[in-house]
C-alpha positions in Angstrom: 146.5 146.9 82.3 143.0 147.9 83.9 142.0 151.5 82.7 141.0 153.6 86.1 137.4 154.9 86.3 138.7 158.9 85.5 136.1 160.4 88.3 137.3 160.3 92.1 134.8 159.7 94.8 135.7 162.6 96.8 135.3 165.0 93.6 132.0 163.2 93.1 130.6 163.1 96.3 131.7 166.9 97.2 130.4 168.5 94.3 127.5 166.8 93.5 126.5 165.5 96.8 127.7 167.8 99.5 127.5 171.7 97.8 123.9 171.3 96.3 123.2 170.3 100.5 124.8 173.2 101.5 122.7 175.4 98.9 119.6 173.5 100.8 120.4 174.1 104.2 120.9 178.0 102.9 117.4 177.9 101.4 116.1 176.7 104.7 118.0 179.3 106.4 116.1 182.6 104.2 113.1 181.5 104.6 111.2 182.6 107.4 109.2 178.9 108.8 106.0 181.1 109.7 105.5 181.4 106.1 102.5 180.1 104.8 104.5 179.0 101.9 107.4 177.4 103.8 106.3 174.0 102.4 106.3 175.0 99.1 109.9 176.5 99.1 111.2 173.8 101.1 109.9 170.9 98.6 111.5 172.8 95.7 114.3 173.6 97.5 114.6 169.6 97.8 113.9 168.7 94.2 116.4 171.7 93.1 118.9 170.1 95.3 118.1 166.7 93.9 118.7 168.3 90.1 121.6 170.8 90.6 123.3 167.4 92.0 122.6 165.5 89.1 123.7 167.9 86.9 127.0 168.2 88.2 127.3 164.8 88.4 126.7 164.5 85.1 128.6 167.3 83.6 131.9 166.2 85.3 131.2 162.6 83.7 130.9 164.3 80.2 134.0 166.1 81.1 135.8 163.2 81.4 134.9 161.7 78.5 132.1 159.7 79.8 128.8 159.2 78.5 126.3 158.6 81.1 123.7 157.2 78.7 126.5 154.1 78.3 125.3 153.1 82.1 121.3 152.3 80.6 121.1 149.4 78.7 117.5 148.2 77.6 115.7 145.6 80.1 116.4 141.9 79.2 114.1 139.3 79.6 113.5 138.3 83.2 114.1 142.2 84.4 110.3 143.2 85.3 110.0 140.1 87.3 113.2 140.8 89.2 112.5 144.7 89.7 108.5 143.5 91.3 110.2 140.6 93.2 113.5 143.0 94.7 110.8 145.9 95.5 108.8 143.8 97.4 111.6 141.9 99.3 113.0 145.9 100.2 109.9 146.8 101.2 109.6 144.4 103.9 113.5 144.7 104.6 112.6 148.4 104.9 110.0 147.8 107.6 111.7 145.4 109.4 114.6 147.4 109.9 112.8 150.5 110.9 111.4 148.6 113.7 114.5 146.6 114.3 116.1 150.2 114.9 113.4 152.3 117.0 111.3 149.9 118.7 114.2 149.4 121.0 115.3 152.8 121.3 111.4 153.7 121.5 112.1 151.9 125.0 115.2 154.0 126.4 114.9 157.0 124.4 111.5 158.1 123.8 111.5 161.3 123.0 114.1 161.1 120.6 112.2 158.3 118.7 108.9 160.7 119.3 110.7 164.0 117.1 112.8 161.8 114.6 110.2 159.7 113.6 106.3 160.2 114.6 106.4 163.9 114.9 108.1 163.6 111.7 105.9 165.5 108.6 104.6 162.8 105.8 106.2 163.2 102.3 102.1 164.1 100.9 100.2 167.2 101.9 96.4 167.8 102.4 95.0 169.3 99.7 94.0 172.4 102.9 98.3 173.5 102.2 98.2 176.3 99.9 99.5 175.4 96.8 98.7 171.9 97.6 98.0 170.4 94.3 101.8 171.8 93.2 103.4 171.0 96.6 102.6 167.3 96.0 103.5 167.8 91.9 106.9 168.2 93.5 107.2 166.2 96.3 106.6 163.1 93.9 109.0 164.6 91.2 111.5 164.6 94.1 111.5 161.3 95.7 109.5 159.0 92.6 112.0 160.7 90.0 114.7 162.4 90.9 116.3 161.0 93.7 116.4 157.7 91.8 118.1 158.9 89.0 120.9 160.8 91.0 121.1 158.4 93.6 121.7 155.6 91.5 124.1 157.2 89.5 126.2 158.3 92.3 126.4 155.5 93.8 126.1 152.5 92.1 126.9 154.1 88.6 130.8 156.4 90.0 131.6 155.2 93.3 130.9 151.3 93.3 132.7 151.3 89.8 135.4 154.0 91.6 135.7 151.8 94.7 135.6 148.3 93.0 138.8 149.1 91.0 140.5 150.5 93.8 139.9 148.0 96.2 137.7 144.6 95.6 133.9 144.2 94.5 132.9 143.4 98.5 134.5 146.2 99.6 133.0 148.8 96.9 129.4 147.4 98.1 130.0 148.0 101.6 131.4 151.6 101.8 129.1 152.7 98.7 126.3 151.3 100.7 126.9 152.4 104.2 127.5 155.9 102.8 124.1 155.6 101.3 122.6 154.5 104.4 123.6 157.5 106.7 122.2 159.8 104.3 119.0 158.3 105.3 117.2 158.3 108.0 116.7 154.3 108.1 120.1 153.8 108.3 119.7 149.8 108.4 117.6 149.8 105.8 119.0 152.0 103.5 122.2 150.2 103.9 120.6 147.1 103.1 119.1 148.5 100.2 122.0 149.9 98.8 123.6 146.7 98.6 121.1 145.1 97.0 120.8 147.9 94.4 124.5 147.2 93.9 124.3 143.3 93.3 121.3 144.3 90.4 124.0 146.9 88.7 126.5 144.1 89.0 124.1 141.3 87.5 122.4 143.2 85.0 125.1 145.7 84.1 122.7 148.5 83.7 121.3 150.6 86.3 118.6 150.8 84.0 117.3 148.3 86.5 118.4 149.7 89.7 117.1 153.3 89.0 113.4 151.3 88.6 113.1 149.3 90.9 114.3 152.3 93.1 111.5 154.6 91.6 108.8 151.5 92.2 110.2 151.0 96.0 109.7 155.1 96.4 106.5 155.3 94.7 104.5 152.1 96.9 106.3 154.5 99.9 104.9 157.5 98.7 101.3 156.2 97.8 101.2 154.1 101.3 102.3 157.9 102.9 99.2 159.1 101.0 96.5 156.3 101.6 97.5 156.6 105.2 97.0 160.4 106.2 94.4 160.3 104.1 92.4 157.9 105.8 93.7 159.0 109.3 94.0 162.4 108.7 97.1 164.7 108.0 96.7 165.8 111.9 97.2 162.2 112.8 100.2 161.4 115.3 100.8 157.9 116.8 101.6 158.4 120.7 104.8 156.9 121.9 103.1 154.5 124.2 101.2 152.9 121.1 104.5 152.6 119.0 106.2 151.0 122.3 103.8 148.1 122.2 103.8 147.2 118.7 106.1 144.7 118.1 104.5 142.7 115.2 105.5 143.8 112.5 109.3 143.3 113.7 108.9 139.8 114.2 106.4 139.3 111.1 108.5 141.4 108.6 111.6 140.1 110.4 111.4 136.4 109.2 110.1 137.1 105.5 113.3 139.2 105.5 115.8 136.6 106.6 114.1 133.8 104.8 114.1 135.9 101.2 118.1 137.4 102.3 118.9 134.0 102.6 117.5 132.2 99.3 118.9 135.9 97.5 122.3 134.8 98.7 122.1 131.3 98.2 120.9 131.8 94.6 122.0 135.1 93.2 124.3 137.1 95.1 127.0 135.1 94.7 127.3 135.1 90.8 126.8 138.7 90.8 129.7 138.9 92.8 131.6 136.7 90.2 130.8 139.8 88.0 133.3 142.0 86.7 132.2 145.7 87.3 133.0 147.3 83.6 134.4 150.5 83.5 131.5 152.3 81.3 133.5 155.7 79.1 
């Protein structure tokens, strides 16, 4: 008789996803946006979040007689290659589905594209913030370290495994992943991301590998965020009418992506699939 994966997905995603968002959006609350150091406390707000999350994920795993180290197994032969080759497929999965989703509504809805995405502050600062040097100290901590580590383990490590016993392995991808993706702001990419990060955990076993080649994907996204303003300048805003027009890299990006989803699923997915998902306590 299979042995049920002793953590519920609503337990896990209330109290380790939901209360640490609600302690954020209190944070942002107290403090007062003319600050000067607004952009401090709201960067360590984020990364507190990120680790308060974390560590009640992981407590309520110990609790239950789980050992989280269990979910990291050392890299096998073949795994640097496959974290390079997925980061680079995601990252031009990533860009194609950003424009695949606000190009278009760039044309009907422009000035909701204009606030949710190029009014939108970077993820580095100019070394004229105060505190600057620390701000982005944390900022990387946040998105290079930490939201790897919790992310993966949320969701490929409890509720793919949760989801996958309760229903079936396609299933478990889905849900896990669409979750995931409406968490972010690319929702179409984040979804597509998620599943891929879900066929590595089911191929390798590990999430050693995911939790890598999510920290790779976020660090290229963070030092492209950093090259850019830099060179343009942190005051830099593309105008609407210039996002409108440029439809490149939708088409370019758009056919590496299917071409690389479609040798993925001819070649790998499917025995990953074939995979049992072991119940790791």
């Amino acid at each position: 008789m299979k042995t049920a994966f002793p953590i519920s997905a609503t337990s896990a995603i209330f109290t380790s996803l939901i209360l640490p968002s609600v302690f954020f959006v209190v944070i942002l609350f107290l403090v007062d946006a003319t600050n000067e150091y607004y952009l401090f406390f709201t960067a360590l707000a984020s990364l507190l979040t990120q680790v308060l999350g974390f560590h009640i994920l992981y407590t309520m795993m110990r609790a239950r007689k789980i050992d989280p180290r269990r979910f990291i197994k050392p890299l096998k032969l073949g795994d640097k290659r496959t974290i390079i080759q997925v980061t680079l497929y995601l990252l031009a999965a990533s860009f194609f589905s950003f424009y695949l989703l606000y190009l278009p509504l760039a044309q009907v809805f422009p000035s909701l594209v204009n606030m949710l995405v190029l009014d939108a502050s970077s993820v580095s600062y100019a070394l004229s913030e105060p505190n600057s040097i620390i701000l982005n100290i944390i900022v990387f901590l946040s998105i290079v370290i930490m939201a790897p580590v919790f992310e993966e383990y949320l969701f490929r490590g409890v509720l793919l495994q949760r989801w996958s016993q309760k229903w079936n392995v396609r299933k478990a991808i889905i849900v896990s992943s669409l979750i995931f993706g409406i968490l972010h702001t690319d929702i179409i990419g984040a979804f597509l991301y998620g599943v891929v990060m879900s066929l590595l955990y089911l191929k390798t076993q590990s999430l050693l590998v995911p939790i890598l080649c999510h920290m790779l994907n976020n660090l290229v996204a963070w030092a492209l965020d950093v090259g850019f303003y830099s060179y343009y300048g942190y005051d830099y805003v593309q105008s609407i009418e210039d996002f409108q027009n440029d439809w490149w890299p939708l088409f370019v990006f758009g056919v590496i992506t299917l071409v690389w989803t479609v040798y993925y699923y001819l070649t790998k997915s499917r025995l990953a699939l074939k995979k049992p998902v072991k119940v790791v306590y």
